[in-house]
C-alpha positions as CSV (number, residue, x, y, z in Angstrom):
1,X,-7.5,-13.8,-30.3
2,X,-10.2,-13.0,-28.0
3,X,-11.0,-8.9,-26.7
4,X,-10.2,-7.9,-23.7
5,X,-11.6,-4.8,-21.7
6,X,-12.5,-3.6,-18.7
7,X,-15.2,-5.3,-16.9
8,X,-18.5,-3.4,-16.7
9,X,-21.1,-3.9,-13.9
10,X,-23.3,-5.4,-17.0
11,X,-21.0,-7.9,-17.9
12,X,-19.9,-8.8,-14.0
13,X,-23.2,-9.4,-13.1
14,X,-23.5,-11.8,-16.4
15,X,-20.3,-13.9,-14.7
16,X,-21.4,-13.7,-11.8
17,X,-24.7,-15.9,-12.6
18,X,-22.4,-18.8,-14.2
19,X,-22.5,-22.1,-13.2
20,X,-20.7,-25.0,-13.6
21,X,-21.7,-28.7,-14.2
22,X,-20.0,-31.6,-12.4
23,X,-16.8,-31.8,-11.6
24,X,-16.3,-28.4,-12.0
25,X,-19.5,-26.9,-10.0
26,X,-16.8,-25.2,-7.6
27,X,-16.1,-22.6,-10.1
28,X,-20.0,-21.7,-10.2
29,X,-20.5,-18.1,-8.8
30,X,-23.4,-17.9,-6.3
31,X,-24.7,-14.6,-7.9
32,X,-24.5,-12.1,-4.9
33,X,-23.4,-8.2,-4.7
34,X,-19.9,-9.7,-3.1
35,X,-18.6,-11.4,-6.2
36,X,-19.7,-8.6,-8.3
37,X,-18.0,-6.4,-6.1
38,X,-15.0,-8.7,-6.4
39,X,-15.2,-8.5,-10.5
40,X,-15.4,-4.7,-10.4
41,X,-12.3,-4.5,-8.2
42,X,-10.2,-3.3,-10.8
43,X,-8.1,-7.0,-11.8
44,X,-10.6,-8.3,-13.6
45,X,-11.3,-7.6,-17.1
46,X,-14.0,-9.1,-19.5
47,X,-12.9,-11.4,-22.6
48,X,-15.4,-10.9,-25.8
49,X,-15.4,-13.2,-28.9
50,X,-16.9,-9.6,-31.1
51,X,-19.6,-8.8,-28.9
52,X,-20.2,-12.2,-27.2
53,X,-19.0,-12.0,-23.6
54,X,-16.8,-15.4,-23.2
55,X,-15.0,-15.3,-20.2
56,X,-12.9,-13.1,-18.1
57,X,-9.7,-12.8,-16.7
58,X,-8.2,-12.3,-13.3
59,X,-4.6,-10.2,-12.2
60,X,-2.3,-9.3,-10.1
61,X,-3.4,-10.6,-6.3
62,X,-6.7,-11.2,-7.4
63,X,-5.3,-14.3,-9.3
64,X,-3.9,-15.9,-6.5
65,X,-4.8,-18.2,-3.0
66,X,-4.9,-15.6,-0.2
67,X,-2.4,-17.9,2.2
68,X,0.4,-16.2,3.9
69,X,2.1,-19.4,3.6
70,X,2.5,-18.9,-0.3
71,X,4.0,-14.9,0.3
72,X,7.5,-16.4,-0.5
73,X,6.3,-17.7,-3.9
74,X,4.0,-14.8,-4.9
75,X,6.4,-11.6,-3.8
76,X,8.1,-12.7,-6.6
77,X,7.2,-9.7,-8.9
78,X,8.9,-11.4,-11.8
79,X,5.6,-12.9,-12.7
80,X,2.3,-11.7,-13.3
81,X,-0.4,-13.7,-12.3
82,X,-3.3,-14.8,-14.2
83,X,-6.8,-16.4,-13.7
84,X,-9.6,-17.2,-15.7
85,X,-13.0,-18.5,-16.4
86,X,-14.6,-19.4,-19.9
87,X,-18.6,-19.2,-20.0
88,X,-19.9,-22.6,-19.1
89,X,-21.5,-24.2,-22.0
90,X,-18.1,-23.4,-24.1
91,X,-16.5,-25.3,-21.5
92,X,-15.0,-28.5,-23.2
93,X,-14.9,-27.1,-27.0
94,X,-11.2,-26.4,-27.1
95,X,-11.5,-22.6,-26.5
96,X,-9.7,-22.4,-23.6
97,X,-6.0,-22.5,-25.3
98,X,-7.5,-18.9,-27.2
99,X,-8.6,-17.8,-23.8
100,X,-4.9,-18.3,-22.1
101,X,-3.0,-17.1,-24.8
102,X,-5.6,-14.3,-25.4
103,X,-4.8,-13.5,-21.4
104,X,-0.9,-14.0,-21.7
105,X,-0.6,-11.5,-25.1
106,X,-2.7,-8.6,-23.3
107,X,-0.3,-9.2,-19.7
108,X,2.5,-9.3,-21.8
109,X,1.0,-6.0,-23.7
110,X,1.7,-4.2,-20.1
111,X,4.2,-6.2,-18.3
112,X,7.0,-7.5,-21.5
113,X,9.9,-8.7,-19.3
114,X,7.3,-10.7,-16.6
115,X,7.0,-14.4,-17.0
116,X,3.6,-15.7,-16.1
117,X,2.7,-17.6,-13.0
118,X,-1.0,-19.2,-12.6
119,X,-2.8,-21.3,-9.6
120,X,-4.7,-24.6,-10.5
121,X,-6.7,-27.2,-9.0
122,X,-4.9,-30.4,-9.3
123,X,-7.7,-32.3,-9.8
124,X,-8.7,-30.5,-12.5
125,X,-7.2,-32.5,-15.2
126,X,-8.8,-30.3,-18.0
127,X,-6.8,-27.3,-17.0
128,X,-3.9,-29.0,-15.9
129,X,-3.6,-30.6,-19.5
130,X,-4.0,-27.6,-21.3
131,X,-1.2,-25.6,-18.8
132,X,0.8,-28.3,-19.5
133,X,1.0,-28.6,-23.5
134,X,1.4,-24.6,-23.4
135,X,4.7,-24.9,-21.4
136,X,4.0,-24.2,-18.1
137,X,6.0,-26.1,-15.7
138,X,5.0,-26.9,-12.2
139,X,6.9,-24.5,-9.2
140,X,4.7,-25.6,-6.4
141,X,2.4,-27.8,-5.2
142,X,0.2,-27.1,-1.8
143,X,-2.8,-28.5,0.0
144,X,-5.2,-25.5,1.0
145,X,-6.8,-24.9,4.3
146,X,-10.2,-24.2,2.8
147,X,-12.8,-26.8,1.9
148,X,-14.0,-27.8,-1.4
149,X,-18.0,-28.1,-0.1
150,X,-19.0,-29.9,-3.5
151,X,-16.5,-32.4,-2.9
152,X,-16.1,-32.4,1.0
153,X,-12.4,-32.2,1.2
154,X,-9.4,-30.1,1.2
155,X,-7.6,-28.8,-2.3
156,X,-4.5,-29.3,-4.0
157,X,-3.5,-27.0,-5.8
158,X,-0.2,-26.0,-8.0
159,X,1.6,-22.8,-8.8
160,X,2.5,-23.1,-12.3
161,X,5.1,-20.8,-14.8
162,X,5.5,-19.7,-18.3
């Protein structure tokens, strides 16, 4: 199982310079004070393999798409959602399975009785995959209003739960 602690200024700033190659450039940060801000808010913690940073993790609203449309789904406080990112070049290694189940064992640490509810890019076969053989089970399925500017269109995204 992977660490996982608060996230320092140090180790935002180090996420915050990630970047993605294709197809997954949309998860690349653009390295400003913003999303550092963002990774300091206080739901996100940092994710160590011993002293390596390897990802980080994502709770609570700060997991989820920011749509009124989707306040039915997400005021369900039976779940605790979850996000995540693993450092780019251990990106396709099979790590990410640790990563999730390193996430889910420290939410259900806190939160015992919660199930766990995450939001995916569709298109992102990868994650969808992995979600999949772990258990989760599709809930909802949704087209967003913003735009993907790497691709030039719209995302669909699901709601999955554990």
């Amino acid at each position: 199982m992977y660490q996982i602690t608060e996230m320092t200024e140090k180790a935002a700033r180090d996420i915050a310079s990630w970047r993605y190659d294709a197809p997954y450039e949309m998860y690349s940060f653009a390295q400003n004070e913003d999303e550092v801000d963002e990774l300091l808010n206080g739901l996100h913690f940092a994710v160590y393999d011993e002293e390596k940073l390897v990802g980080f993790a994502a709770m609570g609203w700060s997991a989820q798409i920011q749509d009124k449309k989707l306040r039915k789904i997400y005021d369900d406080e039976s779940y605790t959602d979850i996000a995540f990112g693993l450092r780019p070049e251990l990106c396709g290694q099979g790590k990410g399975e640790k990563l999730v189940n390193s996430v889910i064992a420290f939410v259900k640490s806190t939160f015992e009785d919660d199930g766990i509810r995450l939001t995916v890019d569709a298109d992102n076969k990868r994650a969808c995959k992995l979600y999949e053989n772990m258990g989760f089970k599709e809930i909802h399925a949704f087209r967003t209003k913003c735009v993907d500017a790497s691709r030039g269109k719209t995302l669909e995204m699901k709601i999955m739960v554990l």
